[in-house]
N, C-alpha and C positions, 0 to 999 in steps of 0.2 A: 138630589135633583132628579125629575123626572128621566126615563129616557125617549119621554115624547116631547118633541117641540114642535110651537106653531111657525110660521112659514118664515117669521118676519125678526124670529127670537133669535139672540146670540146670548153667551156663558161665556163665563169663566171662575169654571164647576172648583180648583184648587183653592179661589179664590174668595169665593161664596160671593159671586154678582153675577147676576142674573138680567139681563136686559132685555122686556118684552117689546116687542112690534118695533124695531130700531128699524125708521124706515131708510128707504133708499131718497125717496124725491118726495116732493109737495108741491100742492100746487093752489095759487094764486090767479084768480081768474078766468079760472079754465086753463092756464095755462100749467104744464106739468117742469117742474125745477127742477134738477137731477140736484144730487147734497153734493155727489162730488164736484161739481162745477163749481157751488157755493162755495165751499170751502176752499178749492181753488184760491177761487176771487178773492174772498179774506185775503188768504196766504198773501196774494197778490199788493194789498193795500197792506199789509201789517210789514212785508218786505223792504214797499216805498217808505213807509216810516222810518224804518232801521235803519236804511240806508241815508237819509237826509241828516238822520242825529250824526254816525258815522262819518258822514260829510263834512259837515261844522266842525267835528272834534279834532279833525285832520285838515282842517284850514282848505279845504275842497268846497265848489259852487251846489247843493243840491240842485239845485234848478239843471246842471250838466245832466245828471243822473235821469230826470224826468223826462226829458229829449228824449236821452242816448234809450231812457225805459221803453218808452213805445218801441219801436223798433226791434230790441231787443226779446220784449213780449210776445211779439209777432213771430217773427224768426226762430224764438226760443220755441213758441208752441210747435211751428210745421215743424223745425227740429223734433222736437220730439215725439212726434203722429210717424214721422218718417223711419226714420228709426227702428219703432214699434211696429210697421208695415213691412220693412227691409227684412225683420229675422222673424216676424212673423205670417209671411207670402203664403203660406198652404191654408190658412184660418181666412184668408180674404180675395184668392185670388178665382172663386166661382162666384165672388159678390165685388165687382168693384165699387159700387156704390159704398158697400155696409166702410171703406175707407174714410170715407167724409165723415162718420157719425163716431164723434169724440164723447157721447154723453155717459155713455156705460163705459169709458175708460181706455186704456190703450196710448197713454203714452208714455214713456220709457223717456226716464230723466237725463239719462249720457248723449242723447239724443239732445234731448233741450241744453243741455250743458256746452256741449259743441257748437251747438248755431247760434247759442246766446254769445258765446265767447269771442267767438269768429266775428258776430254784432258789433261788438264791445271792440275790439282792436280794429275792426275797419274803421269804424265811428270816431276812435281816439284818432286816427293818423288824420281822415279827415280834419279833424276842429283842433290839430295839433295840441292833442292833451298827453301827459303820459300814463301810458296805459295799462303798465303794471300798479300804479296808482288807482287806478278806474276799479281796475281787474279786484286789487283789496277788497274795495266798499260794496261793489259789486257782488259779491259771491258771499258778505255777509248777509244780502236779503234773497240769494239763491236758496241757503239754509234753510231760512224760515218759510220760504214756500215749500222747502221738502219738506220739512218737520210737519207741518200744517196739512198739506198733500196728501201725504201715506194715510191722513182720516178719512181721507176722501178712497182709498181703498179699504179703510175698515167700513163706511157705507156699503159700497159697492160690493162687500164679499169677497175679497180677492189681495191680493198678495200675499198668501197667509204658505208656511210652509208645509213638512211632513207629519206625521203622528207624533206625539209626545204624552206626558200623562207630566210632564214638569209642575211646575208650580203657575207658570203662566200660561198655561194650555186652553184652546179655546174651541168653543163648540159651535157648531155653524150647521142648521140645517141642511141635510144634502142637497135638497130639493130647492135652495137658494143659491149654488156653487155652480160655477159652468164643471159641467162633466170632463171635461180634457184636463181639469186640474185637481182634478180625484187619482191620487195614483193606487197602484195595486196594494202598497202598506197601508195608506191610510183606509182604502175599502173594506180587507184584514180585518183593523180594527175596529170595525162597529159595532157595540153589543149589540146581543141579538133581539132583537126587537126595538131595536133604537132608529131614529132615522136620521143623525147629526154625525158627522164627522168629527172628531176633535183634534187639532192642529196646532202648529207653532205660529202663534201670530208675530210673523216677521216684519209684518207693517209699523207693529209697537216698537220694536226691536231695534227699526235703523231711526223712527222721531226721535226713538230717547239716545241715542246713539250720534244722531247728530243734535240735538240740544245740548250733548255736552260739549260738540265739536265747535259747536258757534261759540259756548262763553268762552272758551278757550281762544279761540280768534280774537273776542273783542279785548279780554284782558290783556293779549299778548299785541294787540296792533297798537299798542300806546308807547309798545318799547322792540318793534320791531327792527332788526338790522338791514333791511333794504328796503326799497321799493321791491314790489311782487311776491315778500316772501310769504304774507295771507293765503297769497295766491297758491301759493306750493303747498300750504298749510291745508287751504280747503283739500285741493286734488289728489292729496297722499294721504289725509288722514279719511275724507271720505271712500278713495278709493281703496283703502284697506275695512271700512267699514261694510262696504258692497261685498267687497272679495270673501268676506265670510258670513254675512247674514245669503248672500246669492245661491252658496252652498245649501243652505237649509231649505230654502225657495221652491218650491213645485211649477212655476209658471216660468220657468227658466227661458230665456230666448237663447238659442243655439245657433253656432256658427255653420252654415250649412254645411252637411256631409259629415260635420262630425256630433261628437255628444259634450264638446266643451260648450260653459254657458259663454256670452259673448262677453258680458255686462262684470263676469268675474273674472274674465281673461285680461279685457279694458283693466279692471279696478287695482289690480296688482302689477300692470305697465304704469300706469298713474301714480303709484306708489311710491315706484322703482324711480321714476323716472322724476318726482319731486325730491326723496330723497338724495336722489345722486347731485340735483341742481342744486338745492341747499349747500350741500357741501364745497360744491365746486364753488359756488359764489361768494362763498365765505373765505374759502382758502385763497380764491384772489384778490377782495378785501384785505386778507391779512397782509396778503405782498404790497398790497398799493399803502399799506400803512407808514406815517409819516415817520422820519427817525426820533426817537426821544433827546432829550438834549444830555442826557447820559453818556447814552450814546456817542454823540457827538460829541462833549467833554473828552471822551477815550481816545478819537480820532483825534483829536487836538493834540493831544499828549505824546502822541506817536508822533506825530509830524516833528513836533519839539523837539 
């Protein structure tokens, strides 16, 4: 492959593909569409599909979901603009404005995760539904809008992590990468005369990462032991999937004053903290278990 590219090309040179002019936006009308919005959307409507199949299969009303969805959409989005605002204050706080303009990206999922969630149980106790029930179906169409999503960061140029020369390493014009997320190794590595970075695209890395977390969800909600336990299933098994692709990640948001990322510090509490619930819920389960009549035959015989 060459080591000149045009402004709009992305590679993945280990791989032999090569993709000219992948653009960002189109436009209809005069009007300009950013992809990552589009793809959003998708995500959005392929979400509510999953979620209504999901529904039925679990004797649940979709029509709940589609209420409680708006709402949740809403909330889920400022959720996560806000978020992405909160750890990243120094990139916007000489532009308050450039806050409101969501279309080149910027928003941070644990962000939506939270105020969709926080939706979601205010919503249930309202319309007295239960909400670890909700919370299941729910967070199976959270998935597919992340999976869906992160393409909306391979548009945009971004998510992508440090230097690699792996087998999935990806090449992206420099001159299409915001400069704050060019670090000192991958600058390093540029041959000389090249003008492309080449990186870890971590964007691919957590779609297919959670594509495999969702069929796992859905095969296992058919013979799940509680109410909620999907729920534990998303937030531990995603959150361990953040906790190490976040490590690779160049566009880290930090806790301020220090260098821990926030979104990996989150993802392995999430972890820990599904984990240890699973457990504990199960082992009191086991105590609330009925006696077997074996059992009870034995007690008999001692009485005798």
């Amino acid at each position: 492959m060459s080591d000149w590219m045009n402004g709009g090309d992305i590679a993945f040179p280990n791989l032999g593909i090569y993709l000219k002019d992948v653009p960002r936006s189109f436009s209809i009308f005069g009007f300009e569409i950013m992809l990552y919005g589009l793809i959003i959307g998708i995500g959005v409507v392929l979400a509510f599909m999953l979620i209504s199949k999901v529904a039925v299969r679990d004797g649940q009303n979709p029509d709940d979901f589609y209420e409680m969805g708006i709402y949740t959409l809403i909330f889920g989005i400022l959720g996560a603009r806000i978020y992405y605002v909160i750890f990243a204050w120094e990139f916007y706080k000489d532009d308050l404005l450039s806050i409101l303009n969501i279309r080149q990206g910027g928003l941070a999922i644990y962000g939506g995760v939270i105020a969709g969630t926080a939706t979601v149980i205010i919503w249930s106790k309202i319309k007295k539904k239960n909400m670890f029930e909700m919370l299941d179906t729910a967070f199976t169409g959270v998935l597919v809008g992340q999976i869906l999503g992160r393409w909306g960061n391979f548009t945009n140029r971004e998510v992508f992590g440090g230097y690699t020369d792996s087998l999935f390493a990806m090449r992206i014009p420099i001159e299409a990468v915001r400069s704050r997320d060019v670090t000192t190794e991958i600058y390093n590595n540029i041959p000389a005369g090249a003008n492309y970075i080449q990186v870890h695209p971590t964007f691919l890395y957590e779609s297919f990462c959670n594509l495999i977390l969702l069929i796992i969800i859905l095969l296992y909600g058919k013979k799940k032991a509680f109410k909620g336990e999907c729920t534990l299933m998303y937030l531990g098994g995603y959150g361990i999937i953040r906790f190490i692709i976040e490590g690779i990640r160049v566009d880290q948001l930090l806790i301020p004053g220090t260098n821990i990322p926030v979104s990996q510090m989150l993802g392995m509490l999430l972890f820990i903290f599904a984990v240890v619930t699973d457990v504990a819920v199960r082992v009191k389960m086991k105590k609330k278990e009925p006696v077997t009549e074996e059992k009870t035959e034995k007690t008999e015989e001692k009485e005798d």
